[in-house]
C-alpha positions as CSV (number, residue, x, y, z in Angstrom):
1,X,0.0,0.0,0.0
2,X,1.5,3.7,-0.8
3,X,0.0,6.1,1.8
4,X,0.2,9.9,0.4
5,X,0.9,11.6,3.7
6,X,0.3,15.5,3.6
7,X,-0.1,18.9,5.0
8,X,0.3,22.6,5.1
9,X,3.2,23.7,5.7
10,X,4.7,23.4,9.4
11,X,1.7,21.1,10.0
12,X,3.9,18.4,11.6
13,X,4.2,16.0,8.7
14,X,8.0,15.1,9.7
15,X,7.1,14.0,12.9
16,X,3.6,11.8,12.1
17,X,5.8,9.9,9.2
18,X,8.5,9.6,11.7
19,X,5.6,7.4,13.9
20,X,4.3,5.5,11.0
21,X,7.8,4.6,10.6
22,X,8.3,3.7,13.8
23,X,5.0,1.6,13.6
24,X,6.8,-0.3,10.5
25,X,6.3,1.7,7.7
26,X,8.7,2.0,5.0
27,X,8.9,6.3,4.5
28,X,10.0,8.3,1.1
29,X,10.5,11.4,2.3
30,X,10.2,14.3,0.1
31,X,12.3,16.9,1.5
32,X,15.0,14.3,1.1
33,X,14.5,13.7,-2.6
34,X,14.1,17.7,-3.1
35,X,17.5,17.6,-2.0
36,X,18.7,15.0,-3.7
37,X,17.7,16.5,-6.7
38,X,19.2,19.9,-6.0
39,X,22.8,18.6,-5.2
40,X,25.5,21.1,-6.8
41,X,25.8,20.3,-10.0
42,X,22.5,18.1,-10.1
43,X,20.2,18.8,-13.2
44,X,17.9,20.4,-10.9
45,X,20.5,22.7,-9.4
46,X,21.7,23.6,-12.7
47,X,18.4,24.9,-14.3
48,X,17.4,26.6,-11.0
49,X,20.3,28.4,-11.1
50,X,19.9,29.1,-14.6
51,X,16.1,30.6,-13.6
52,X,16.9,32.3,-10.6
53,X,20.5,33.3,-10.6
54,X,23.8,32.4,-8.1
55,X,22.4,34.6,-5.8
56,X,20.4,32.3,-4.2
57,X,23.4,29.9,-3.3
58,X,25.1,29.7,-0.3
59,X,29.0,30.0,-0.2
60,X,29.5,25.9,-0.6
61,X,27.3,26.1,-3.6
62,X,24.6,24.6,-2.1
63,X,21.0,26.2,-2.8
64,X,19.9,28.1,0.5
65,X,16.7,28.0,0.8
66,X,15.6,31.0,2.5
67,X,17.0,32.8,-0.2
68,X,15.1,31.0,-3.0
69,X,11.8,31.1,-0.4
70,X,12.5,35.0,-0.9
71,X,12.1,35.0,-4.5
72,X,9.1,32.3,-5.1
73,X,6.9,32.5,-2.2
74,X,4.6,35.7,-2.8
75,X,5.2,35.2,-6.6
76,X,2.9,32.7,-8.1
77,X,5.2,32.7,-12.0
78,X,8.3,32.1,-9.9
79,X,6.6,29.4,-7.7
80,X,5.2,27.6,-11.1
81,X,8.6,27.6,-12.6
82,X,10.3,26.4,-10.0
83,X,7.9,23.3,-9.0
84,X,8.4,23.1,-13.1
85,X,11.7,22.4,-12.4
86,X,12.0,20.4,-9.3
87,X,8.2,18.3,-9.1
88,X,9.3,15.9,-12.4
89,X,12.5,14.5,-10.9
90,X,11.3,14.6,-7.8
91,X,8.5,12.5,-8.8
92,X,10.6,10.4,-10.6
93,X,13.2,9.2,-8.3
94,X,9.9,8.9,-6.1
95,X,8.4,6.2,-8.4
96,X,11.7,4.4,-8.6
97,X,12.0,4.2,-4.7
98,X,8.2,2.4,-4.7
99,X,9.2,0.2,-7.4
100,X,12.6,-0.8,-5.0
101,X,10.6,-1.1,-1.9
102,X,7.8,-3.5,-3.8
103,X,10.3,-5.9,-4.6
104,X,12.1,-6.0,-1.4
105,X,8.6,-6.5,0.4
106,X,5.3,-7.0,-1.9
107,X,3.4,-6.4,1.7
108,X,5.1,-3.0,2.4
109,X,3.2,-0.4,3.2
110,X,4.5,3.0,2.1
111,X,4.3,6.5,3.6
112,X,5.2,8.9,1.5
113,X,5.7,12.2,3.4
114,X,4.5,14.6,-0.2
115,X,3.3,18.4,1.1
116,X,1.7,19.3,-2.3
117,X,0.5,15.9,-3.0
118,X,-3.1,17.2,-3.6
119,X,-1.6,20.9,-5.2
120,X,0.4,19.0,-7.9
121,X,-2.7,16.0,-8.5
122,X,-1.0,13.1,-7.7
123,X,-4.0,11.8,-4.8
124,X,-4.8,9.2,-8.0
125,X,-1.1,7.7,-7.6
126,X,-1.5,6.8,-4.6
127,X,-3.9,3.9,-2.4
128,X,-5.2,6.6,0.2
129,X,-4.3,9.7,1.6
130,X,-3.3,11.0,5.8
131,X,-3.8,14.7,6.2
132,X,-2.3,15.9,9.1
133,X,-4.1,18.9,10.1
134,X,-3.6,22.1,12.6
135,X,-5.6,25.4,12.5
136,X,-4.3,27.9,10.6
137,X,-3.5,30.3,13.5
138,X,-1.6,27.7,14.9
139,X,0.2,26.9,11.5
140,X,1.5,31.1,11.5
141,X,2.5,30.3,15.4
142,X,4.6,27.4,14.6
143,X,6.1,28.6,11.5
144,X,7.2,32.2,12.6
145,X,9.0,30.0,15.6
146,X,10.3,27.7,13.4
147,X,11.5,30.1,10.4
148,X,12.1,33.2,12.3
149,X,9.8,35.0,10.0
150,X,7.3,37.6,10.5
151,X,3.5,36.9,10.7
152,X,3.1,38.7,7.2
153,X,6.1,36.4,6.1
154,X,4.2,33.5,7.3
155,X,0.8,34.1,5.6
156,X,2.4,34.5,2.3
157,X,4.0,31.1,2.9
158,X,0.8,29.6,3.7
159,X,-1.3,31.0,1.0
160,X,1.3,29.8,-1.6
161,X,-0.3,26.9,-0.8
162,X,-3.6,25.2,-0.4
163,X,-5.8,25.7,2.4
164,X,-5.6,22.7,5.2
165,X,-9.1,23.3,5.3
166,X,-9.8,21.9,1.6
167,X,-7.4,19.0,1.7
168,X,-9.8,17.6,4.1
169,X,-11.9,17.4,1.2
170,X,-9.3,14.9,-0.3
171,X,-8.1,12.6,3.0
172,X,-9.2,9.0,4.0
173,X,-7.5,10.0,7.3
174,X,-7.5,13.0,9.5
175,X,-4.5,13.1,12.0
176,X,-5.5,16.1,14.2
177,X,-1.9,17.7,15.1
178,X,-3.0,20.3,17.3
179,X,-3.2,19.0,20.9
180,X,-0.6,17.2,22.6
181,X,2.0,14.8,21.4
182,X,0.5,11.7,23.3
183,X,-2.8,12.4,21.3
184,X,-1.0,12.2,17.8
185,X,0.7,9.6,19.0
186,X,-2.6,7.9,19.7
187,X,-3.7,8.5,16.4
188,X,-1.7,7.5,14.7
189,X,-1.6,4.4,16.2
190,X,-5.3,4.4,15.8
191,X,-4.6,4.9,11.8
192,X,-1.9,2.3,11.3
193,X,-4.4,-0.7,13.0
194,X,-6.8,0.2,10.4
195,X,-4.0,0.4,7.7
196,X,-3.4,-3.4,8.5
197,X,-7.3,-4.6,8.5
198,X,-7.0,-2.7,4.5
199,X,-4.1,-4.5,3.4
200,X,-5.8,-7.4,4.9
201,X,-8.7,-7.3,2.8
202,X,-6.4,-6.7,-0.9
């Protein structure tokens, strides 16, 4: 089974896969392929600095990413041209990983930690979908602590993408993030039982 885990942005998707895996879930994470594909010298890294100029590297070369937030978030073109850039090989080395993980264990089931699964139309490609979900207001909270960033900074982030509140419209599972670790925890737990009964009945 491949699991499409999601969320808005500092929702606490890290930390739910982290539990699934935990639980024995096999995890493709993302962020990880995002910079995978953006290596120094990657294709990726090549066209996106091509796009966006050497501005937004760091001094090892290496594409900061608070720099290239600056210039995309707040500007849907830029946005579009880099997820142009980036979503394709992403998605790529994504399928290859499944394909890898299928053979090593036909009965795997697969979280795959994706933030714009439901932005970029990919719910088909995968067996069900987890949303994990937190208020908006608490979304700004936990991103201007995390990022440093004013609330202003924050809301642009957020309205880059789409609103938590319509990919409920799109989830088989609601992981409420909002209250206190032990009731994620208990969740999620709560999730994964039913996860096994599914596979059970393929």
């Amino acid at each position: 089974m491949n699991i499409g885990l999601t969320g808005g942005i500092a929702s606490g998707k890290s930390t739910v896969a982290k539990m699934f895996q935990e639980k024995g879930a096999y995890l493709i994470d993302f962020d990880v392929l995002v910079h995978s594909v953006e290596e120094p010298g990657a294709l990726a890294w090549e066209k996106i600095v091509e796009n966006f100029g050497t501005e937004i590297l760091s001094e090892d070369r290496t594409i900061n990413r608070v720099k290239l937030g600056a210039v995309v978030f707040g500007d849907k073109e830029k946005l579009e041209k880099l997820n142009g850039i980036v979503h394709p090989l992403v998605f790529e080395e994504w399928e290859r990983q499944i394909v890898d993980i299928k053979k090593k264990n036909p009965d795997a089931i697969v979280i795959s930690d994706i933030p714009l699964l439901i932005e970029v139309g990919k719910v088909d490609e995968v067996d069900l979908v987890v949303l994990v979900y937190i208020s908006q207001e608490e979304q700004i909270r936990r991103l201007m602590e995390r990022d440093g960033c004013s609330r202003e900074e924050a809301l642009v982030r957020i309205d880059s993408q789409m609103s938590i509140d319509e990919k409920l419209w799109y989830s088989d599972f609601v992981v409420d993030n909002g209250g206190s670790l032990e009731e994620t925890v208990e969740q999620v737990n709560d999730i994964w039982e039913r996860l096994l009964e599914r596979k059970k009945q393929l």
